[in-house]
N, CA, C, O and CB atoms as a CASP TS submission, in Angstrom:
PFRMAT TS
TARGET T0000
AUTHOR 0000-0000-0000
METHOD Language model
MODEL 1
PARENT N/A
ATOM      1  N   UNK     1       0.852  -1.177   0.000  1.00  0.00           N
ATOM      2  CA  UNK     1       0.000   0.000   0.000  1.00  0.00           C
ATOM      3  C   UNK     1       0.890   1.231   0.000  1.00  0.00           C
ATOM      4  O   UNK     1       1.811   1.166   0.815  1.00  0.00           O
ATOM      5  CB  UNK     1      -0.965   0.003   1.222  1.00  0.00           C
ATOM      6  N   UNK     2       0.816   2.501  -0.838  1.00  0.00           N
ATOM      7  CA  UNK     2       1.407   3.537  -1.154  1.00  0.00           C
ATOM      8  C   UNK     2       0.785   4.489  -0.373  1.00  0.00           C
ATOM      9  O   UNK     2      -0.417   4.268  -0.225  1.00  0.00           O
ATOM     10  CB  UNK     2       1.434   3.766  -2.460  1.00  0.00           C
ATOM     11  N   UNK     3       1.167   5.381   0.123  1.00  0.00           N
ATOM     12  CA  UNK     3       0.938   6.332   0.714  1.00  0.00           C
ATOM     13  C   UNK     3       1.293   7.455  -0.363  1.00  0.00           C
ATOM     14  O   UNK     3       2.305   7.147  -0.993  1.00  0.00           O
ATOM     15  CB  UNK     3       1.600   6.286   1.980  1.00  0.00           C
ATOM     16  N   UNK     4       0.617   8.923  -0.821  1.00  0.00           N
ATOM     17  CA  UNK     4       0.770  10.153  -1.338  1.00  0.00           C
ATOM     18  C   UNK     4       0.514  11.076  -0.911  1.00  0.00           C
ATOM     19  O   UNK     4      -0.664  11.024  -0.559  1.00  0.00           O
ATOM     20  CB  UNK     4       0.411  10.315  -2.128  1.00  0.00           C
ATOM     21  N   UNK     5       1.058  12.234  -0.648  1.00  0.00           N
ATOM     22  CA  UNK     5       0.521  13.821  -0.322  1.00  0.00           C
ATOM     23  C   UNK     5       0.855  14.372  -1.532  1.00  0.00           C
ATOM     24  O   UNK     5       1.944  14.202  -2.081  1.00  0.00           O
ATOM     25  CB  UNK     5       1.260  14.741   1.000  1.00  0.00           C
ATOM     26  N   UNK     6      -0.501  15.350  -2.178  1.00  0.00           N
ATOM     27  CA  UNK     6       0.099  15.972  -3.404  1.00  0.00           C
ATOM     28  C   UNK     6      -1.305  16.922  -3.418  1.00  0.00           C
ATOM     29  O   UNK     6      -2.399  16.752  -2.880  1.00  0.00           O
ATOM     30  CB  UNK     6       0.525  14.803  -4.933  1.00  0.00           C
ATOM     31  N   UNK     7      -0.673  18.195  -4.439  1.00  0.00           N
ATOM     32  CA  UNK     7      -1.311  19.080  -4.381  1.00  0.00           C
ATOM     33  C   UNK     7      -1.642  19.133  -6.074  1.00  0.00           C
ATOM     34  O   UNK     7      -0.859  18.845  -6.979  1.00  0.00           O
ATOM     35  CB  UNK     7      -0.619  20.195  -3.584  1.00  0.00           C
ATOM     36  N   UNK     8      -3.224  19.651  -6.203  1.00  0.00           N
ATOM     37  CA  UNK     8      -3.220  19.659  -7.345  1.00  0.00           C
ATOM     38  C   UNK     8      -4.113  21.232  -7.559  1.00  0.00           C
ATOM     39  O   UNK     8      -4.933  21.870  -6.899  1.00  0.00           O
ATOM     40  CB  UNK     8      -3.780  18.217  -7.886  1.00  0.00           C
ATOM     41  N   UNK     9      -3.327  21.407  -9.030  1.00  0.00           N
ATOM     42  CA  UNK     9      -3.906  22.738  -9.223  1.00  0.00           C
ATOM     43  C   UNK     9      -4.860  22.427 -10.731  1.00  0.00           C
ATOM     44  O   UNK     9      -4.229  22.026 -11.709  1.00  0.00           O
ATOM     45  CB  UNK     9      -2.514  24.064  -9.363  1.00  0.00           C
ATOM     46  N   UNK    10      -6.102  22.595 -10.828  1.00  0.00           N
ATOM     47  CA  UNK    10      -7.321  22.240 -11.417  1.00  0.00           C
ATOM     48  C   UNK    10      -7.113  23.601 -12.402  1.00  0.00           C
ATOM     49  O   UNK    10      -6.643  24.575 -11.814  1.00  0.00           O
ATOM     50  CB  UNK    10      -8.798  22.074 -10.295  1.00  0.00           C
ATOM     51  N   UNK    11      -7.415  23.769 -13.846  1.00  0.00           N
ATOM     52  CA  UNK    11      -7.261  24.672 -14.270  1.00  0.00           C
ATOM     53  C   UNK    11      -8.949  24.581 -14.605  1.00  0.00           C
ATOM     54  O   UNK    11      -9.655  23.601 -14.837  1.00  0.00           O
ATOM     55  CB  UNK    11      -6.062  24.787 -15.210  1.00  0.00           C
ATOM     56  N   UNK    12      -9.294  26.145 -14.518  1.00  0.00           N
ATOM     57  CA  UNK    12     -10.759  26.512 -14.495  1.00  0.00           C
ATOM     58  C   UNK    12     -11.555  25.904 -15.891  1.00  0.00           C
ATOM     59  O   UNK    12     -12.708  25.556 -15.636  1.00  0.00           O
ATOM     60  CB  UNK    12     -10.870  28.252 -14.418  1.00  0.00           C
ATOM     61  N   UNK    13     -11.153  25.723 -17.273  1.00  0.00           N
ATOM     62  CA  UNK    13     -11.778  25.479 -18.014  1.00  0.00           C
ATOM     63  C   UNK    13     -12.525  23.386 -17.520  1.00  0.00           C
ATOM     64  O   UNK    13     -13.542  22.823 -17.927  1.00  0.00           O
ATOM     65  CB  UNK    13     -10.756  25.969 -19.357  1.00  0.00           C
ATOM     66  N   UNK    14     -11.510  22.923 -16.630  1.00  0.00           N
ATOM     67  CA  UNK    14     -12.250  22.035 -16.019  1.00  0.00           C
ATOM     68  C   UNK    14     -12.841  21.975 -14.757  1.00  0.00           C
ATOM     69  O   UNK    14     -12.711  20.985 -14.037  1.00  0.00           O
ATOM     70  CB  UNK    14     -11.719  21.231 -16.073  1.00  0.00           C
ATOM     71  N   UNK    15     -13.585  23.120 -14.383  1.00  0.00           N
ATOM     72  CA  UNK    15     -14.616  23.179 -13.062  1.00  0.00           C
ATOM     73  C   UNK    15     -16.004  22.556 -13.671  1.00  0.00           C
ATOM     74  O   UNK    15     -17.052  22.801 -13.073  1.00  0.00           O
ATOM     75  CB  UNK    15     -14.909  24.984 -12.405  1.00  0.00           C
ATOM     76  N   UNK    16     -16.016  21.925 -14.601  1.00  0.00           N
ATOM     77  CA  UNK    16     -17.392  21.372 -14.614  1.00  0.00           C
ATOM     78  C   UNK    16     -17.833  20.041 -14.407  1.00  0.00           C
ATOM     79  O   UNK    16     -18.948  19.519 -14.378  1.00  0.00           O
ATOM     80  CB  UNK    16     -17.859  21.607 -15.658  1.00  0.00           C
ATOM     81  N   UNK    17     -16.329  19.502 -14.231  1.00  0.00           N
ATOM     82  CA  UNK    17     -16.203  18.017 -14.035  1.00  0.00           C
ATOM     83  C   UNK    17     -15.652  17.368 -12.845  1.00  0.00           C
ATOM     84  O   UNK    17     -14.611  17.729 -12.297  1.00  0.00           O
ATOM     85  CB  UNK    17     -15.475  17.549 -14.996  1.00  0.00           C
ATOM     86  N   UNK    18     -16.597  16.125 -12.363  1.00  0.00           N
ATOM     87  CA  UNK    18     -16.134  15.646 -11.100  1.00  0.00           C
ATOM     88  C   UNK    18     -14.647  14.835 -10.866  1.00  0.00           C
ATOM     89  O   UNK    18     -14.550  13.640 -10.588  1.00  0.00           O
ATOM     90  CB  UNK    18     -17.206  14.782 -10.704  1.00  0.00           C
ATOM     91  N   UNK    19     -13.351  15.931 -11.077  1.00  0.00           N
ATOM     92  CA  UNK    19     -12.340  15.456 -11.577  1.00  0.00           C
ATOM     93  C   UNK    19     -11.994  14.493  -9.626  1.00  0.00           C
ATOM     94  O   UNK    19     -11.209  13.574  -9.857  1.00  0.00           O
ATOM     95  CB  UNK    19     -11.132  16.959 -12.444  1.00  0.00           C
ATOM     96  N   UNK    20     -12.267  14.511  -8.437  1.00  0.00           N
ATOM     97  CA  UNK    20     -12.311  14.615  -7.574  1.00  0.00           C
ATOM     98  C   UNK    20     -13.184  12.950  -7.129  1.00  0.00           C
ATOM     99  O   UNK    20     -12.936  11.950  -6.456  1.00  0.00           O
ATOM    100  CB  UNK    20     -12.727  16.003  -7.419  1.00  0.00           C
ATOM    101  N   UNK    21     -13.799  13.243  -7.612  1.00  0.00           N
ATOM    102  CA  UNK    21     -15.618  11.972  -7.765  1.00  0.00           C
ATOM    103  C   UNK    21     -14.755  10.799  -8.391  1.00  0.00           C
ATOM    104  O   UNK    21     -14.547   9.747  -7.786  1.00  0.00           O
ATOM    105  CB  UNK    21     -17.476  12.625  -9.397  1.00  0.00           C
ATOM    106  N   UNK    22     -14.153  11.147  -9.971  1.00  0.00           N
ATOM    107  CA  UNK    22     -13.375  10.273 -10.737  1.00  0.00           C
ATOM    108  C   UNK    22     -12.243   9.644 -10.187  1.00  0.00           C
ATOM    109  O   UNK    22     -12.029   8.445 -10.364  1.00  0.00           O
ATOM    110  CB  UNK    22     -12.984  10.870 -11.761  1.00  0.00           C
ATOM    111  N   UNK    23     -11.386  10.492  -9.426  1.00  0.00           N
ATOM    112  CA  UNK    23     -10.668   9.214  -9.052  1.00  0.00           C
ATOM    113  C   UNK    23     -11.267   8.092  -8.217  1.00  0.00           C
ATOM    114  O   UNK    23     -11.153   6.873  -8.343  1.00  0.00           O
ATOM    115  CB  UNK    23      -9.558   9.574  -8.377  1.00  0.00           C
ATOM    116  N   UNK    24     -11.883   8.769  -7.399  1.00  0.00           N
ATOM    117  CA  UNK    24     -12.177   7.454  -6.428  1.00  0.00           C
ATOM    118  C   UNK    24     -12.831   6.269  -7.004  1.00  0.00           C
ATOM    119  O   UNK    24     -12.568   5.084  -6.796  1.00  0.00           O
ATOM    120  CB  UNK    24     -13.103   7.816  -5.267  1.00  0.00           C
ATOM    121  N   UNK    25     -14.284   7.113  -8.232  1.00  0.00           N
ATOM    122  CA  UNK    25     -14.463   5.876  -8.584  1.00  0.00           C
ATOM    123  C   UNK    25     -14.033   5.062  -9.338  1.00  0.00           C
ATOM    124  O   UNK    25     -14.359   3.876  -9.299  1.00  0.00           O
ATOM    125  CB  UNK    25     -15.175   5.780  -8.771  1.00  0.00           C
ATOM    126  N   UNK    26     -12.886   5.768 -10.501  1.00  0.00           N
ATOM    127  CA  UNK    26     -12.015   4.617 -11.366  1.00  0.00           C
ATOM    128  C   UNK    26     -11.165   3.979 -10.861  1.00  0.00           C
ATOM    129  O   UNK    26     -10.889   2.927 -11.438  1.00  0.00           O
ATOM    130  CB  UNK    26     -11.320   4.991 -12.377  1.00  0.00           C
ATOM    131  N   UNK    27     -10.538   4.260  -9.833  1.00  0.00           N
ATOM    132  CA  UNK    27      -9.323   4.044  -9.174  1.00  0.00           C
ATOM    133  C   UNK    27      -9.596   3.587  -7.683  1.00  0.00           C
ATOM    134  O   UNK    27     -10.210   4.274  -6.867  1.00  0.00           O
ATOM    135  CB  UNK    27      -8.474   5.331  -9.248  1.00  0.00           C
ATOM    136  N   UNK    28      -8.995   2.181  -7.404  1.00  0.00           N
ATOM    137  CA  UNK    28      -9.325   1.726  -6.243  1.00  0.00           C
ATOM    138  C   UNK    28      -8.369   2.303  -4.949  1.00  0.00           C
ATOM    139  O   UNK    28      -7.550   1.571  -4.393  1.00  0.00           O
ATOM    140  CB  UNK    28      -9.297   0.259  -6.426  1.00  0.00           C
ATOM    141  N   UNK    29      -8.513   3.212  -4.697  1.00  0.00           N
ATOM    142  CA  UNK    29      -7.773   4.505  -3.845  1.00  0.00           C
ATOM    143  C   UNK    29      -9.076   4.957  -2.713  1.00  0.00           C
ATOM    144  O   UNK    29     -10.304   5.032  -2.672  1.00  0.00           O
ATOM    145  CB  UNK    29      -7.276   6.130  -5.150  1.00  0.00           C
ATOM    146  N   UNK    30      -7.840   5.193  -1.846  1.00  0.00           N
ATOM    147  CA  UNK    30      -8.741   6.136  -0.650  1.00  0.00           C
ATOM    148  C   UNK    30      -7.833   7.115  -0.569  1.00  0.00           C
ATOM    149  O   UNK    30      -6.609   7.025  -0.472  1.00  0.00           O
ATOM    150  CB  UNK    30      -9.106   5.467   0.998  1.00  0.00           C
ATOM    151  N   UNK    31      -8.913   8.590  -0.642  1.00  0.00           N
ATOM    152  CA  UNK    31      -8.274   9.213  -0.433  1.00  0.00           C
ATOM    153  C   UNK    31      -8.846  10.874   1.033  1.00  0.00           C
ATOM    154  O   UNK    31      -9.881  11.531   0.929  1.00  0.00           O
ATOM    155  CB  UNK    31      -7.932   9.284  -1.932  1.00  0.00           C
ATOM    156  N   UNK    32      -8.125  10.997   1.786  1.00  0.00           N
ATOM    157  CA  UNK    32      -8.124  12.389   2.574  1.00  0.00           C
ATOM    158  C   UNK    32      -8.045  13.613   1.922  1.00  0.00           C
ATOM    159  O   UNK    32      -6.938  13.950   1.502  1.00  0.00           O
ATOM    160  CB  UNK    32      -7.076  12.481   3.437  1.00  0.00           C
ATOM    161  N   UNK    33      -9.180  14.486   1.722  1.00  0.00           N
ATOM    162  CA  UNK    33      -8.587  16.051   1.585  1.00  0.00           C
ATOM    163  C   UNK    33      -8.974  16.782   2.663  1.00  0.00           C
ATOM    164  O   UNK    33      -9.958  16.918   3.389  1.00  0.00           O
ATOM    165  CB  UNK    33      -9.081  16.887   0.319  1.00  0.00           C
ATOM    166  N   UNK    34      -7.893  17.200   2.528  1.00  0.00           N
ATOM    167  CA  UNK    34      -6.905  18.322   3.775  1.00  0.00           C
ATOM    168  C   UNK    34      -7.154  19.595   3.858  1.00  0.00           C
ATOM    169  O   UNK    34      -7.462  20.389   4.747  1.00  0.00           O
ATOM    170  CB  UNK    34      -5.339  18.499   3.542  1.00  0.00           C
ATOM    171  N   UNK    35      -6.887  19.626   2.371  1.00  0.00           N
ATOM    172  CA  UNK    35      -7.351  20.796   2.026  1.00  0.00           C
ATOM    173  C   UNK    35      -7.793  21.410   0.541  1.00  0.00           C
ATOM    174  O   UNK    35      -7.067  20.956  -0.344  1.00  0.00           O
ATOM    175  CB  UNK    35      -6.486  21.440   2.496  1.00  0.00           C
ATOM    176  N   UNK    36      -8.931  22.444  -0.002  1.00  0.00           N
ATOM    177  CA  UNK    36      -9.394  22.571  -0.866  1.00  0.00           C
ATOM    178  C   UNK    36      -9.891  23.827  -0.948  1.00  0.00           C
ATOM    179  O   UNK    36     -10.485  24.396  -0.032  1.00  0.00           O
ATOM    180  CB  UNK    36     -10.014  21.736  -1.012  1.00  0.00           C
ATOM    181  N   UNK    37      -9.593  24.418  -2.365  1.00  0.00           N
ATOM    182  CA  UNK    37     -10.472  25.762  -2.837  1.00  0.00           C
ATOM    183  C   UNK    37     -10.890  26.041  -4.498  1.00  0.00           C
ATOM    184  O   UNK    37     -10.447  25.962  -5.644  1.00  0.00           O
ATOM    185  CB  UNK    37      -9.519  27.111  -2.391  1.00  0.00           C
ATOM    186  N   UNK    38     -11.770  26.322  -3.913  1.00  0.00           N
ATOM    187  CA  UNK    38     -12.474  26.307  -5.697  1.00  0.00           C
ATOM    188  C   UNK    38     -13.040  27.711  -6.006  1.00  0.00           C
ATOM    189  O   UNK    38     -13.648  28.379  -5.170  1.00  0.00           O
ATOM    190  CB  UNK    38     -14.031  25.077  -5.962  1.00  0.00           C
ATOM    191  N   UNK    39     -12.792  28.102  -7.267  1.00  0.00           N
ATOM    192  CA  UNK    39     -13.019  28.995  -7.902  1.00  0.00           C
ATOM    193  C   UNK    39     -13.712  29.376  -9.512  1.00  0.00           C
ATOM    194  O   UNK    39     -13.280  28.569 -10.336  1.00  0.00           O
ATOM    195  CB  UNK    39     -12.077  29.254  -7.702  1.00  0.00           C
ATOM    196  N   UNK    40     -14.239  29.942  -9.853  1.00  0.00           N
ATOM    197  CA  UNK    40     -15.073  30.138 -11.098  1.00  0.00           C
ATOM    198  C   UNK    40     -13.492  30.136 -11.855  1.00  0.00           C
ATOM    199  O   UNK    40     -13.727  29.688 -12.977  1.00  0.00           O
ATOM    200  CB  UNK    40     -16.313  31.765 -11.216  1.00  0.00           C
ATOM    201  N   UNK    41     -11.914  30.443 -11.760  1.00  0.00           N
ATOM    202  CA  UNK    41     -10.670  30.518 -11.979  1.00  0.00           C
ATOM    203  C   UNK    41     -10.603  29.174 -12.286  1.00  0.00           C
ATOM    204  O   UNK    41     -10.861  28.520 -13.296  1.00  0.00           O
ATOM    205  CB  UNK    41      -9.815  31.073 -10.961  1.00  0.00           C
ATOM    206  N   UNK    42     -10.205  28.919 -11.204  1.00  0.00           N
ATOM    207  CA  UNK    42      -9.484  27.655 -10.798  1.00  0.00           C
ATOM    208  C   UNK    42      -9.468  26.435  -9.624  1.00  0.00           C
ATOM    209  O   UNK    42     -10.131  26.599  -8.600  1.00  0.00           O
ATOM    210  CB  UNK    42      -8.507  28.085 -10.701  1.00  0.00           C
ATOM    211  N   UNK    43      -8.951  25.633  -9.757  1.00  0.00           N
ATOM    212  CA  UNK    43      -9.123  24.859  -8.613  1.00  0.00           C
ATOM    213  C   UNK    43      -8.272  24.344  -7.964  1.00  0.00           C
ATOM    214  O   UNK    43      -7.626  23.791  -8.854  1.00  0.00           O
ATOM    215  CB  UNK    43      -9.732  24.066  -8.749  1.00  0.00           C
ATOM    216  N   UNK    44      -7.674  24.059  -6.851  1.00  0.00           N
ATOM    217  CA  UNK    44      -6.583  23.218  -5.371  1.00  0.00           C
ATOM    218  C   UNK    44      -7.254  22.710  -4.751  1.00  0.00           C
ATOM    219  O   UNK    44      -8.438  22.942  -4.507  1.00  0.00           O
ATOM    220  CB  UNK    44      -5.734  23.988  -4.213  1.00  0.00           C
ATOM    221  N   UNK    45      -6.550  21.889  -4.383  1.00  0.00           N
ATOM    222  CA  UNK    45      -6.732  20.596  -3.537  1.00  0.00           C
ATOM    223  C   UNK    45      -5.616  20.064  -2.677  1.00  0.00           C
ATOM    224  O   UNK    45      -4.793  19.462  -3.367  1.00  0.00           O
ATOM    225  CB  UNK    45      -7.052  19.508  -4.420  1.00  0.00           C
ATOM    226  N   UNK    46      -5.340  20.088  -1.482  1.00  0.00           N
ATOM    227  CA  UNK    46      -4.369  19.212  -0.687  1.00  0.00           C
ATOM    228  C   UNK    46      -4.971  17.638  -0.644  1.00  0.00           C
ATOM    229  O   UNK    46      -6.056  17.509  -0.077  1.00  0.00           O
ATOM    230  CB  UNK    46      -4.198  19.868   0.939  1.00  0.00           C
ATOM    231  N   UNK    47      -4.405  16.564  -1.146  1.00  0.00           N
ATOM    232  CA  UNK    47      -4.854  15.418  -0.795  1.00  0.00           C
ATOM    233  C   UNK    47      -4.087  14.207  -0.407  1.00  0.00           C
ATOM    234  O   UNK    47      -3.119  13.694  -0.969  1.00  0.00           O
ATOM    235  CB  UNK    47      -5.513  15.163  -1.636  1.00  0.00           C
ATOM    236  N   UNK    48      -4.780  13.824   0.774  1.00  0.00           N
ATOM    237  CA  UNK    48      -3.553  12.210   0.681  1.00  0.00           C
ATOM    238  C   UNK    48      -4.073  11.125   0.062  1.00  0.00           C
ATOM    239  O   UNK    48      -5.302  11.068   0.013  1.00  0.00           O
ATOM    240  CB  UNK    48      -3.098  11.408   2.227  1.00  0.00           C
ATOM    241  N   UNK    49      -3.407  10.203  -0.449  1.00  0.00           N
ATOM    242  CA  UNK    49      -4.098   9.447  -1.817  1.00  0.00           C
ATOM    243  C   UNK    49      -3.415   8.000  -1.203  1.00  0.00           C
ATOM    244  O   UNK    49      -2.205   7.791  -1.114  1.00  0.00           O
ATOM    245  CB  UNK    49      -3.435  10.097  -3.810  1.00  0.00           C
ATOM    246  N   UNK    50      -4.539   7.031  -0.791  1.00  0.00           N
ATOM    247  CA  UNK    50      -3.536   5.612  -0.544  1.00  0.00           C
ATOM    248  C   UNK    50      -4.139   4.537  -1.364  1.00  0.00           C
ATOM    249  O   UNK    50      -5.264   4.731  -1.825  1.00  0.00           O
ATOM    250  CB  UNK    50      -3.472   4.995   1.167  1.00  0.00           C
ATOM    251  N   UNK    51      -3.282   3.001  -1.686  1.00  0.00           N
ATOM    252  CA  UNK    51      -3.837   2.574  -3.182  1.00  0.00           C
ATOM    253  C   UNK    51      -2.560   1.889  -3.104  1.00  0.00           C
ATOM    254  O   UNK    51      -1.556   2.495  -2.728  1.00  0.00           O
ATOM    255  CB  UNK    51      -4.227   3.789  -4.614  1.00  0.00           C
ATOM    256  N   UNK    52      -2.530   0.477  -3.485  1.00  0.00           N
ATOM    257  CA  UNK    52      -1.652   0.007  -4.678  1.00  0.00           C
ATOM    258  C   UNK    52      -0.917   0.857  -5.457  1.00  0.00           C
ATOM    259  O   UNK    52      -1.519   1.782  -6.003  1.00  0.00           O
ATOM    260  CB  UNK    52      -2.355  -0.608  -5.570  1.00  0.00           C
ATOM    261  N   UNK    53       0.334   0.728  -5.632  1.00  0.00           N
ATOM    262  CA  UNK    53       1.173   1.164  -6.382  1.00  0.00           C
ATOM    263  C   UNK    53       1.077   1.698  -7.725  1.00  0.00           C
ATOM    264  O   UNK    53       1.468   2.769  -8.187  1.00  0.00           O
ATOM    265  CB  UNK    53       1.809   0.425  -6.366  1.00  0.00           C
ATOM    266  N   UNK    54       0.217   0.305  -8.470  1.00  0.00           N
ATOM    267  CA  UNK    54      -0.005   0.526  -9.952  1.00  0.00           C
ATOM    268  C   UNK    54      -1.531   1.390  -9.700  1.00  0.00           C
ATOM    269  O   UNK    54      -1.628   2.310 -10.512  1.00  0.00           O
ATOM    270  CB  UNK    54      -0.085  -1.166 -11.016  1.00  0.00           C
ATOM    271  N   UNK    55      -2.456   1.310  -8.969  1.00  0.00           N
ATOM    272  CA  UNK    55      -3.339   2.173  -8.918  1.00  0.00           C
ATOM    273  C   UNK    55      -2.892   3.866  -8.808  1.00  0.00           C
ATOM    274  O   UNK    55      -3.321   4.888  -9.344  1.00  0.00           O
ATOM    275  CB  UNK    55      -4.087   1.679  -7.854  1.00  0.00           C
ATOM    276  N   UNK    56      -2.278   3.697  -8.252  1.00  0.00           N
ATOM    277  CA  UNK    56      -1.998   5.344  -7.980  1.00  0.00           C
ATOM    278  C   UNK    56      -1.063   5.676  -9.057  1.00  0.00           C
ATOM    279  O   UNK    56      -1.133   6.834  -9.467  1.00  0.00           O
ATOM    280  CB  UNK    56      -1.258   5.776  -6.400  1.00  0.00           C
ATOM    281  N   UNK    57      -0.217   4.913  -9.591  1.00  0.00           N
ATOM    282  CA  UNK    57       0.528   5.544 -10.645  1.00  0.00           C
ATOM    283  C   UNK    57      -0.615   5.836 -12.095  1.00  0.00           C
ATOM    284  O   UNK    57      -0.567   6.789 -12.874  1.00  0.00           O
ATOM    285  CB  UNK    57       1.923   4.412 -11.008  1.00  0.00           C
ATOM    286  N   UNK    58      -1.598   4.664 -12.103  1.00  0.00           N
ATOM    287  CA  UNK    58      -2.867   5.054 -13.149  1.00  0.00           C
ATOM    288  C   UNK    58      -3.932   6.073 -12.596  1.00  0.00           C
ATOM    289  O   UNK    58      -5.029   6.312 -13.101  1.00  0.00           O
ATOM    290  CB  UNK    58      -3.760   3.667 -13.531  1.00  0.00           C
ATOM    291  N   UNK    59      -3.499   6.516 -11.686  1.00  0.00           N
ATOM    292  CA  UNK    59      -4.598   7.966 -11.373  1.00  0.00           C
ATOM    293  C   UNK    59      -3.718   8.556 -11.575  1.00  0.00           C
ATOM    294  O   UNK    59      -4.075   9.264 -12.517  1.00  0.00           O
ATOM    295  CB  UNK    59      -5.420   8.441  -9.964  1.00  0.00           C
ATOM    296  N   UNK    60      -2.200   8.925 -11.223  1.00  0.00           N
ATOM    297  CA  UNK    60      -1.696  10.380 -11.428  1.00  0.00           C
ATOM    298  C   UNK    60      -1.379  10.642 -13.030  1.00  0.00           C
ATOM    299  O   UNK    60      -0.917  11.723 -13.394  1.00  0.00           O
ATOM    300  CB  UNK    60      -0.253  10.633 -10.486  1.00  0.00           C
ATOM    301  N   UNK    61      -1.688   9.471 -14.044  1.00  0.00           N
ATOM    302  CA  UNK    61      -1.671   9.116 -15.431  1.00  0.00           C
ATOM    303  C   UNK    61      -2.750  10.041 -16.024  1.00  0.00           C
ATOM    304  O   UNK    61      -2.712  10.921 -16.884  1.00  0.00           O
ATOM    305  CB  UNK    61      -1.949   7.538 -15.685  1.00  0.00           C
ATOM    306  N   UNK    62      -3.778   9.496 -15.212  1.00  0.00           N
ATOM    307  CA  UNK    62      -5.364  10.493 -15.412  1.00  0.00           C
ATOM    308  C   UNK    62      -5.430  12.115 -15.436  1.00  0.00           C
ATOM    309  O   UNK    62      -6.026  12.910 -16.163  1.00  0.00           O
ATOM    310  CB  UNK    62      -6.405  10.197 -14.050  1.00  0.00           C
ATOM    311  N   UNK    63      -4.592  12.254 -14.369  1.00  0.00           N
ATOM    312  CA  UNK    63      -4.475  13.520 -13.753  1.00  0.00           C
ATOM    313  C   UNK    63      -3.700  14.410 -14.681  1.00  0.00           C
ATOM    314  O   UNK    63      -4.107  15.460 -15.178  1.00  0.00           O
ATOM    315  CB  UNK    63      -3.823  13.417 -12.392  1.00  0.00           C
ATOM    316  N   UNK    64      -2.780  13.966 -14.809  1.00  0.00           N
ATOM    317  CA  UNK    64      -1.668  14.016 -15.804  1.00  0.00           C
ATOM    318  C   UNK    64      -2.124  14.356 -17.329  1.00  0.00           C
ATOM    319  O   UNK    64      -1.633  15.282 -17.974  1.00  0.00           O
ATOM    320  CB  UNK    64      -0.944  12.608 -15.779  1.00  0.00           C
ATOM    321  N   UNK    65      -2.942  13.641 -17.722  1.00  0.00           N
ATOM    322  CA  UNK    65      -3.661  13.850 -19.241  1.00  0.00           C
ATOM    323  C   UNK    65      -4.936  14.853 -19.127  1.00  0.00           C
ATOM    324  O   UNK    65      -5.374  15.434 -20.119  1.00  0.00           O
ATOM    325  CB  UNK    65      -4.282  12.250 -19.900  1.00  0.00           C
ATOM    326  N   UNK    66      -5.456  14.994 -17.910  1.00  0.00           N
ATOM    327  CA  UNK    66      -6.328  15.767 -18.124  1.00  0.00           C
ATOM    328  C   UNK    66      -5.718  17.596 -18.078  1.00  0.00           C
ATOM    329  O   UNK    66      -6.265  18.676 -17.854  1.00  0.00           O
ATOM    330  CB  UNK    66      -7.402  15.270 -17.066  1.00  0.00           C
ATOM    331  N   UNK    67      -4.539  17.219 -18.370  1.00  0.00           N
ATOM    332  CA  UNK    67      -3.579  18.512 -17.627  1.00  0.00           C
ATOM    333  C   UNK    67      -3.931  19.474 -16.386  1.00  0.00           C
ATOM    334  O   UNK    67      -4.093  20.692 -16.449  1.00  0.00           O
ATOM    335  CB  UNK    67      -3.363  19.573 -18.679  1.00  0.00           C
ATOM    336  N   UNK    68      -4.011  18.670 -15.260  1.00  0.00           N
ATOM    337  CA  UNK    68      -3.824  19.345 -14.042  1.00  0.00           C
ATOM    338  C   UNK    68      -2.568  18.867 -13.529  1.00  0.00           C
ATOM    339  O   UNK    68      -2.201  17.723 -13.799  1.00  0.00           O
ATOM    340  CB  UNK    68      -4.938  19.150 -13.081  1.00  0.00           C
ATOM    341  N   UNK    69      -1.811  19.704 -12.752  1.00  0.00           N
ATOM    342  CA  UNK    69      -0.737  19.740 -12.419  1.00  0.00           C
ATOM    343  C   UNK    69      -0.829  19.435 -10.794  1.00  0.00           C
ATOM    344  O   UNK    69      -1.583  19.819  -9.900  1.00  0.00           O
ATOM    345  CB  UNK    69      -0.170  20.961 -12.919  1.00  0.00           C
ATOM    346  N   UNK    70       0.284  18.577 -10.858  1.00  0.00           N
ATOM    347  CA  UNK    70      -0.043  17.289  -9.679  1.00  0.00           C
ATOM    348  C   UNK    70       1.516  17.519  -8.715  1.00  0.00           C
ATOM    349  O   UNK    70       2.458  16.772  -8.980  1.00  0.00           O
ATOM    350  CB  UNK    70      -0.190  15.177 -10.656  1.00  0.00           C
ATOM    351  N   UNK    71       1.660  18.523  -7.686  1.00  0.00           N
ATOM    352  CA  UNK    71       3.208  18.304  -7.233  1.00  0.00           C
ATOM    353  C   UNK    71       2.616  17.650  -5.705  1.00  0.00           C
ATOM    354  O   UNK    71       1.922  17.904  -4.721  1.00  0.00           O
ATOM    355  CB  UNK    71       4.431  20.067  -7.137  1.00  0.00           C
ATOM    356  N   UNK    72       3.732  16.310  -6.552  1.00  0.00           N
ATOM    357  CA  UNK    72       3.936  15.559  -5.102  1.00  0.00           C
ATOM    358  C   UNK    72       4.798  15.979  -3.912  1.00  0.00           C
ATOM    359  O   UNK    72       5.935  16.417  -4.086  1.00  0.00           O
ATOM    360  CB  UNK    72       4.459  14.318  -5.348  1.00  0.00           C
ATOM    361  N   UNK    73       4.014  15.782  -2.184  1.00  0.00           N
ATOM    362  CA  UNK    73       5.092  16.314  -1.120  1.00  0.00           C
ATOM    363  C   UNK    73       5.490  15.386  -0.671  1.00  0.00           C
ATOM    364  O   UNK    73       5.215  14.258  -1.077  1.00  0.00           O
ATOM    365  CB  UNK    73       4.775  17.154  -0.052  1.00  0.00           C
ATOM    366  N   UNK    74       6.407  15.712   0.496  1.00  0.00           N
ATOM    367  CA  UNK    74       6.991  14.322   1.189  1.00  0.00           C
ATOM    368  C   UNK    74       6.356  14.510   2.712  1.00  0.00           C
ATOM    369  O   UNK    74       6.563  13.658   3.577  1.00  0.00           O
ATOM    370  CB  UNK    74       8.976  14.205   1.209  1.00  0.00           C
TER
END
């Protein structure tokens, strides 16, 4: 089981989609948010993300293509 802290910054032309909803349900992950703010702009998120290895590397894949920008912390 993987443990993640990572912050993601949501760019506003995708506030209409449950980018948030989607991982959990494609991806067999649990995840904590910490923290979050949303805007008619844009969107952040603090989240901890836990999951199988190959699960979480195929959500930050997701994340990744949908171009939101994903910096992982330690």
């Amino acid at each position: 089981m993987e443990e993640i802290k990572m912050e993601l910054f949501i760019p506003g032309e995708l506030k209409e989609e449950p980018i948030i909803c989607d991982m959990i349900r494609n991806y067999d992950i649990s995840m904590k948010i910490v923290e979050a703010s949303f805007s008619t702009e844009s969107g952040w998120a603090y989240l901890v993300v836990r999951g199988d290895k190959a699960e979480v590397e195929d959500m930050l894949t997701f994340l990744r293509e949908k171009h939101i920008q994903v910096d992982i912390r330690q």
